[in-house]
N, C-alpha and C positions, 0 to 999 in steps of 0.2 A: 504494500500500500504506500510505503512512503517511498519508493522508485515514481509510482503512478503520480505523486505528488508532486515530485521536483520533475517529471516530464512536464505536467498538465501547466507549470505553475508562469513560468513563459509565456506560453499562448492567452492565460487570463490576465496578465499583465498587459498583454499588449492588445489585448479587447477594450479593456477598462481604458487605458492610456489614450486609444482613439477615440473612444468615446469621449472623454474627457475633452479633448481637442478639438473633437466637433462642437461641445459646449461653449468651453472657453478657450480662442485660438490662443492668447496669450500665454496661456499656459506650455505650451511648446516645448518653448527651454529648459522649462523646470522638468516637464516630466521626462524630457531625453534625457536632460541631465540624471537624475535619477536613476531612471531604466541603464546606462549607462557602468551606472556607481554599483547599484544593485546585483547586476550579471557579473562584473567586475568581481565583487564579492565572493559571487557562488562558485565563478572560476576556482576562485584561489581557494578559497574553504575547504577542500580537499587533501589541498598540496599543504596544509600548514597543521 
């Protein structure tokens, strides 16, 4: 279950993120910025 989790967890990041976008464009930078920092993280959480 928590493979299926850190699969699924990606794709509803970046549902919400459009969504979001389509709400408030300005929002843009924050949430790349973000999404960004966030995958950055997951990367490395393994290796450390």
């Amino acid at each position: 279950m928590q493979t299926e989790m850190f699969i699924a967890m990606p794709s509803l990041i970046s549902l919400l993120a459009g969504i979001a976008i389509l709400i408030w464009p300005r929002l843009l930078n924050y949430i790349v910025a973000f999404y960004l920092i966030l995958f950055g993280l997951m990367g490395l959480l393994p290796l450390l």
